[in-house]
N, C-alpha and C positions, 0 to 999 in steps of 0.2 A: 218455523218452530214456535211453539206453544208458551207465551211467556212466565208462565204458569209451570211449565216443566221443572221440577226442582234441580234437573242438570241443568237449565237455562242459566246464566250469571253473567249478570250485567258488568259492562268495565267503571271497574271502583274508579270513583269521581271523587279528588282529594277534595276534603273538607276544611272547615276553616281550621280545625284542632289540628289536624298533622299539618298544616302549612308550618300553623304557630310551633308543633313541637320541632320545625326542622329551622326555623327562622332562631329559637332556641339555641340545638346544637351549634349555628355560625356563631350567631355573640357567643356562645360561649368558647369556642374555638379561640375565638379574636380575641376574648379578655384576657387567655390563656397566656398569647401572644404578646399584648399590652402589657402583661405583668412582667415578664421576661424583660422584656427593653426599658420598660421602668427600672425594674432591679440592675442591671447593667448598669444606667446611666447614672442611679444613685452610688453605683458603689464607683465611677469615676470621677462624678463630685465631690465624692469625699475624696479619696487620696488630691486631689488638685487643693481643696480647702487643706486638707493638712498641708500641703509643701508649701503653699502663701503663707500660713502661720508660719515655719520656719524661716521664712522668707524675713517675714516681721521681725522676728525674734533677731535677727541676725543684725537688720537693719540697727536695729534698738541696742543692742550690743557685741558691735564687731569679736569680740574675746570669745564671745563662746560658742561652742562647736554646735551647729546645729544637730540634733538627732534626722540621719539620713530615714525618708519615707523613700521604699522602693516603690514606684510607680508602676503598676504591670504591666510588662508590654504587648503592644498592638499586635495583633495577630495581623499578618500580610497578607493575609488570603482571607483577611475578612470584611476586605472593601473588594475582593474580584467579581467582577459582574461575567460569569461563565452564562453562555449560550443555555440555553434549557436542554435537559434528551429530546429526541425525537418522541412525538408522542405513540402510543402503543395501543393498539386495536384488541388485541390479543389474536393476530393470528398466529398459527401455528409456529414456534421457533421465535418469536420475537419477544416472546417474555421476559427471556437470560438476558438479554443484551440488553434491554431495557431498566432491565434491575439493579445491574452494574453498570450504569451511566449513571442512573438516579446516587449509588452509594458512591459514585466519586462524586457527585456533587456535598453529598450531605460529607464527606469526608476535609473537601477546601474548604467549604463555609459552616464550621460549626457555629457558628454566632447565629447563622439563618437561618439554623432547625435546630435547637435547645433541647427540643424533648421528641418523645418518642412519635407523640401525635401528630407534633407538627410534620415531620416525616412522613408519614405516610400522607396525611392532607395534601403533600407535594406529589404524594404518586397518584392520589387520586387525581388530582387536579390535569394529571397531563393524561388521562384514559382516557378514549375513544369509543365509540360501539360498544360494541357487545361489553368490554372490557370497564366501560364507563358507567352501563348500565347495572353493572354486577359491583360495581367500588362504590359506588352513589349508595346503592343498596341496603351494603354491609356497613357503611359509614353513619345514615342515617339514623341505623336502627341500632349503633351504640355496640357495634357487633365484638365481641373477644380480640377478633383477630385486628381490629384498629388499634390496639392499646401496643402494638411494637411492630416495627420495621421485618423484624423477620418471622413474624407469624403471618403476617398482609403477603409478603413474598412467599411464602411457602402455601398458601393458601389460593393465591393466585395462579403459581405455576402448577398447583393441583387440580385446576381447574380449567386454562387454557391450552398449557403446554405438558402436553402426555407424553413429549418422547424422554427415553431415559442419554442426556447427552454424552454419557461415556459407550453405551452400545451404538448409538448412531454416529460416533466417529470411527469406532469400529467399524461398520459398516462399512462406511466414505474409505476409509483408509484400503481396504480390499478392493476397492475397484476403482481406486484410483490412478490412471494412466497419463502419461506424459503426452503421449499424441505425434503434435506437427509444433508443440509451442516447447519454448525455449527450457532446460533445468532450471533455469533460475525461477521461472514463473513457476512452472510442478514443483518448486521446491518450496515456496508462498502459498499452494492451495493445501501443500502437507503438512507441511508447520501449523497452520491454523487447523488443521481436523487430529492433528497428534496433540494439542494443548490442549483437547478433551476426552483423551483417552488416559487410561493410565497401563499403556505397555510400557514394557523396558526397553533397556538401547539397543538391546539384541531384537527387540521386537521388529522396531521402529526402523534399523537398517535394513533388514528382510526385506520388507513392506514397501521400502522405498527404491531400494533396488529392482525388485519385483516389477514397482510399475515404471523404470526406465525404459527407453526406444531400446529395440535393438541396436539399434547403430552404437548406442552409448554402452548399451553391455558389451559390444564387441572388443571396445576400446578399453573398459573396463579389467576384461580377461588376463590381458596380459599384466596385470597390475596388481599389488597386493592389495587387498582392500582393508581400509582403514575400519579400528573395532568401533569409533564413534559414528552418530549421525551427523552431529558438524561437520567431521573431519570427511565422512563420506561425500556428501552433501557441495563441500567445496571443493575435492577432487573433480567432481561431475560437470559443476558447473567449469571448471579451469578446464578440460575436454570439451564441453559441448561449445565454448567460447572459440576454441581453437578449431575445431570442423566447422564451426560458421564461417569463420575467416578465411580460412579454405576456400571454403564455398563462395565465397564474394573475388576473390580473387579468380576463381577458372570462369566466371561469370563475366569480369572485366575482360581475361584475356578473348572469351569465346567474342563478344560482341565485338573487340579489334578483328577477326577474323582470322586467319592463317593462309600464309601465302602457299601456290597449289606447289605440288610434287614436279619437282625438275628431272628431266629425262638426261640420261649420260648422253653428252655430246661427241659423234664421231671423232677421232682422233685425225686431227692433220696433222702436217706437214710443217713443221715450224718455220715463221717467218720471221721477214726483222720488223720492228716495232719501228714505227716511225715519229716524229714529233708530237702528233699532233696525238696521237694516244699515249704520251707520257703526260699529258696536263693532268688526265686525271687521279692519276699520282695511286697511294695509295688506300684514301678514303671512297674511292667510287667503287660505286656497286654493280658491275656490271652486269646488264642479264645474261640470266642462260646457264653462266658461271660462278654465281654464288645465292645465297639467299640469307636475307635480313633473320639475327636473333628476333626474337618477341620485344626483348627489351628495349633493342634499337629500334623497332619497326615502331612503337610507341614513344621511345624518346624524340625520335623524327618527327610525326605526328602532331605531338605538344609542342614543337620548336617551331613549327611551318616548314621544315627543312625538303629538300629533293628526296624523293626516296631512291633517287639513281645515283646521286655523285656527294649525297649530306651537306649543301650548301643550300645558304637562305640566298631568298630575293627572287625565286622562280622554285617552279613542280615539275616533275617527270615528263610533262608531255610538251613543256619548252623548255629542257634542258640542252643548252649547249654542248657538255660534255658525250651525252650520249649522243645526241646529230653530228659530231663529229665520229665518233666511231662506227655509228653504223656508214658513215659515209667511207672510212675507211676500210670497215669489211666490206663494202660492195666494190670497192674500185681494185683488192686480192683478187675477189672472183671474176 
């Protein structure tokens, strides 16, 4: 290209005068600051030299009453050393949430941002990229929108963040689905996209019911449903609480297993019972002839116990009680 082209344009090379006019704006920034904490300190010197003068005065003549100097009290949040926001790029979405961590800080420490400039000075100072190149900018060059907190915000979100945040929870909120995770979690990702909407409660229940499991409307049906969303909301979650428990319970019993299907035993011939099949009295489980609850067959289990006769210190396949019996039914036949 032709340097000569009058669309040619070289990259402006700062000069010693905008250095100087931007080295300007800091001191003066800073003196802005300086005068602030001067003014502060002077006016807690004074009230402290007044209460010594009464002090004197008192000294010097016990009788008379001092004139009380109210002293103003310390602000408690104005020694907290809060974490800084995150800093902010401006990508998309991140400008709000950034905005409003910036004003709880300027909200605990009024002492550390006095005025309006200062304020925003703090938001620029935490900008990134793009977001930093566009603050540095408008700062430099003395721009309207530095002279208050909510014109730099309003200005900013006009420029990085286009979405309008009450139609895009809108959005979220219509296709928002419960899935395979818990109501209580779907009820944490709706809560946060219903605090930027403005429906009503009749809305907001719709909506959330809408995006429950079926499993959960099933259970739901038979139930009046309450007209709030809390009230909804905690009904759901006290159900979907109770079918998980459920569900962890037939899970323990499946993994114990289930003992198989017993066939009706021929009918004999009654005989007499001899000694040695009365020991087992009548906690033994004899096969063939009965079979263990779940509950026992697990109580057994956890105890070490025989699952043949319920006694510790041996297992079904060296149990005495049963070696004696079948030794008795073979010596019948």
């Amino acid at each position: 290209m032709n340097p000569a082209d009058p669309e040619h344009t070289e990259p402006e090379t700062p000069t010693p005068s905008n250095m100087l006019q931007r080295h300007e704006h800091q001191l003066h920034f800073m003196a802005e600051a300086m005068q602030s904490m001067s003014a502060r300190h002077e006016s807690r010197m004074e009230s402290l030299r007044d209460h010594l003068r009464n002090l004197a005065a008192v000294t010097r003549n016990p009788d008379v009453t001092p004139a009380v100097t109210r002293v103003p009290p310390s602000d408690p949040m104005s020694d907290a050393r809060l974490p800084p926001p995150e800093r902010c790029s401006g990508a998309p979405g991140s400008c709000r949430p950034f905005l409003v961590q910036c004003s709880l800080a300027f909200e605990l420490q009024p002492s550390a941002f006095p005025t309006e400039r200062s304020r925003v000075a703090y938001i620029v100072s935490l900008l990134t990229g793009r977001a930093r190149d566009w603050g540095t900018a408008e700062w430099a060059k003395q721009s309207s929108i530095c002279s208050s907190v909510a014109s730099f915000s309003a200005a900013m979100q006009r420029v990085f963040d286009h979405a309008t945040p009450g139609w895009e929870a809108a959005r979220g909120l219509f296709g928002l689905q419960q899935g395979t995770q818990s109501v209580s979690d779907y009820s944490i990702d709706f809560h946060t996209m219903a605090a930027e909407s403005d429906w009503n409660q009749a809305s907001l229940c719709d909506a959330f019911y809408h995006g429950l499991s079926s499993r959960e409307k099933d259970k739901l049906a038979a139930r009046d449903l309450p007209a709030g969303l809390d009230e909804l909301v905690a009904l759901s979650i006290r159900i979907d609480s109770h079918l998980r428990e459920r569900r962890r319970e037939r899970v323990a019993y499946a993994a114990l297993g289930s003992p198989p299907r017993q066939l009706p035993e021929p009918r004999r011939a009654p005989t007499e019972v001899g000694p040695d099949e009365s020991i087992a009295g009548s906690e033994a489980m004899q096969l063939g002839r009965a079979r263990l609850a779940p509950a026992e067959r697990l109580h057994r289990l956890q105890g070490n116990q025989c699952m043949y006769c319920g006694q510790s210190g041996h297992y079904m396949n060296a149990c005495p009680v049963k070696d004696r019996a079948h030794q008795s039914t073979r010596g019948r036949w």
